[in-house]
N, C-alpha and C positions, 0 to 999 in steps of 0.2 A: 418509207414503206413502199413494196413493189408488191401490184396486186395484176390480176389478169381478172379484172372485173369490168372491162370494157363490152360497149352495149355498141358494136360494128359488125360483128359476125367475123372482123380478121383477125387474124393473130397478132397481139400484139400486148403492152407491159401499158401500168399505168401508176405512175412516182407519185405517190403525196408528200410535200417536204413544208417544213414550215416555210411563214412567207419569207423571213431574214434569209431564207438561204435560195428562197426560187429560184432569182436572176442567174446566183452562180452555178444551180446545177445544170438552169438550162443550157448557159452558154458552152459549157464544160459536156453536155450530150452533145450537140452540133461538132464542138470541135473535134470529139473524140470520135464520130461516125462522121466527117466529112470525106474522109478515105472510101468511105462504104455508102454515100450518096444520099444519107440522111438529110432529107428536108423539112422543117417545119410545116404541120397543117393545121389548120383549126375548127370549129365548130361546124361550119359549112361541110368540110370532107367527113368530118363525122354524119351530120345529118344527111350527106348522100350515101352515105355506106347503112347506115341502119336502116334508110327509107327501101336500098335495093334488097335486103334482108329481112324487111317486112314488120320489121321491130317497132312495137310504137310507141311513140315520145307519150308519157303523162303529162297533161296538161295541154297538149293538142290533141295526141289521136284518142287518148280514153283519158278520163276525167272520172268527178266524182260524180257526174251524171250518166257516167256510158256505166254500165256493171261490167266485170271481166269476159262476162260470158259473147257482149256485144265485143270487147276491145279484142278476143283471141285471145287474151290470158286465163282463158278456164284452168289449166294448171297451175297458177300460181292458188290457187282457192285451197284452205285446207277443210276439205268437204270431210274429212273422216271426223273432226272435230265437236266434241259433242255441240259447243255453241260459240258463235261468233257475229262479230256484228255485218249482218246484213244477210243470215244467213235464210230466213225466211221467202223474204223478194229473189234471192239466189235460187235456191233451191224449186220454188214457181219458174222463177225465168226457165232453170234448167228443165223440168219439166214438160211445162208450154211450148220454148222454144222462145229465143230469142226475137223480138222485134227489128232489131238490124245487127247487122253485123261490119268488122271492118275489112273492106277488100279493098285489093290491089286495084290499081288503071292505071292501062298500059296505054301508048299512044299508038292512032294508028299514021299518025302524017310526023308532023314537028313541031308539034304544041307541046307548052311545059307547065304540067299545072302545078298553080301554089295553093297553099293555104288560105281558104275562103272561099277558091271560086266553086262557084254553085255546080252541082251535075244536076241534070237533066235526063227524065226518059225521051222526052219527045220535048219541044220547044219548049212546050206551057205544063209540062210537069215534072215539078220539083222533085226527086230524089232525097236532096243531101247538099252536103256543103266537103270539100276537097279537105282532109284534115291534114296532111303532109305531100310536099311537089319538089320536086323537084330533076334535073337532068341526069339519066343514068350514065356518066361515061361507060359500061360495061355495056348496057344493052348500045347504047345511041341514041337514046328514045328518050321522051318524057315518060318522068312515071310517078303514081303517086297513092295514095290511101284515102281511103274517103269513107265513112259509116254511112251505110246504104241498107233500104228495108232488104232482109231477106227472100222479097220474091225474087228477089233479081240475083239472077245464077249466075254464074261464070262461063264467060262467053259470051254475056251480053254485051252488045253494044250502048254505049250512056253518050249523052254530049257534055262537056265544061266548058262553060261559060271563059275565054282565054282572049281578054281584054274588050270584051264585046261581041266575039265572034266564036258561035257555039261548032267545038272540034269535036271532033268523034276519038273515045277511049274504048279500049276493049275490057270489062271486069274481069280480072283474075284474079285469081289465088296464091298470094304472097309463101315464099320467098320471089322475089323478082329474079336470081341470079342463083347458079348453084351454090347448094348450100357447104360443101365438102371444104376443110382446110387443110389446103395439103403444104408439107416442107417444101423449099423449094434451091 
């Protein structure tokens, strides 16, 4: 089966094949695009490509403790719905207004944040915790996502905690990278 159900923001195809036949279809892609420069990537280039795209991984950056409304997927919600489950706490959240939300951090030196490390507004006040890090080859930059209370706007400056030594990130507003897919 050939789906374009890929969560990278590129273009690109995605084979589901039983396992008796993985090996051979792999080898049989390489060899049939080796003319055209085809190289194997895996999991890593995925999670840099969806982190520069702002897309967030379930299970790191939203959970069953973040609602969509924190994770940026308010449109996956089917609000029109007469009832569903969660739709009470949703519908308040929406309301109220979320308590945090997930944004972008950008770097501003050559720190690369991961997964865990703590932000900071100031030394001794906690933020949040970094939900996805990693190196933009597009930008050059570190860059990363992290669930941050919404007082904290875009543009702010945050510190992460980047092996003991607190860097200075700028909070932005993901996509990290244009979002346009052009032929090429």
């Amino acid at each position: 089966m050939v789906c374009r159900t890929g969560y990278t923001g590129e273009r690109g195809y995605e084979l589901i094949v039983r396992n008796d036949q993985a090996l051979a279809v792999w080898d049989a892609l390489l060899e049939a695009g080796a003319d055209h420069g085809i190289v194997p990537c895996g999991l890593g280039a995925r999670d840099t490509l969806r982190t520069e795209m702002g897309y967030p991984l379930h299970g790191q950056d939203i959970s069953l403790e973040t609602t969509p409304l924190e994770g940026g997927v308010r449109w996956a919600v089917g609000w029109s719905k007469e009832r569903f489950w969660g739709k009470n706490v949703l519908a308040a959240q929406k309301e109220e207004g979320a308590p945090r939300v997930l944004r972008g951090l950008l770097s501003t030196g050559r720190a690369i944040p991961r997964p865990g490390m703590s932000v900071t507004l100031t030394e001794h006040v906690p933020l949040g915790d970094v939900t996805s890090g990693t190196f933009s080859p597009t930008l050059k930059k570190g860059i990363g996502l992290a669930l941050l209370p919404t007082s904290i706007e875009v543009g702010a400056e945050v510190g992460v905690d980047v092996r003991g030594r607190r860097e200075i990130f700028t909070v932005v507003k993901p996509p990290f990278v244009d979002t346009s897919v052009r032929e090429g």
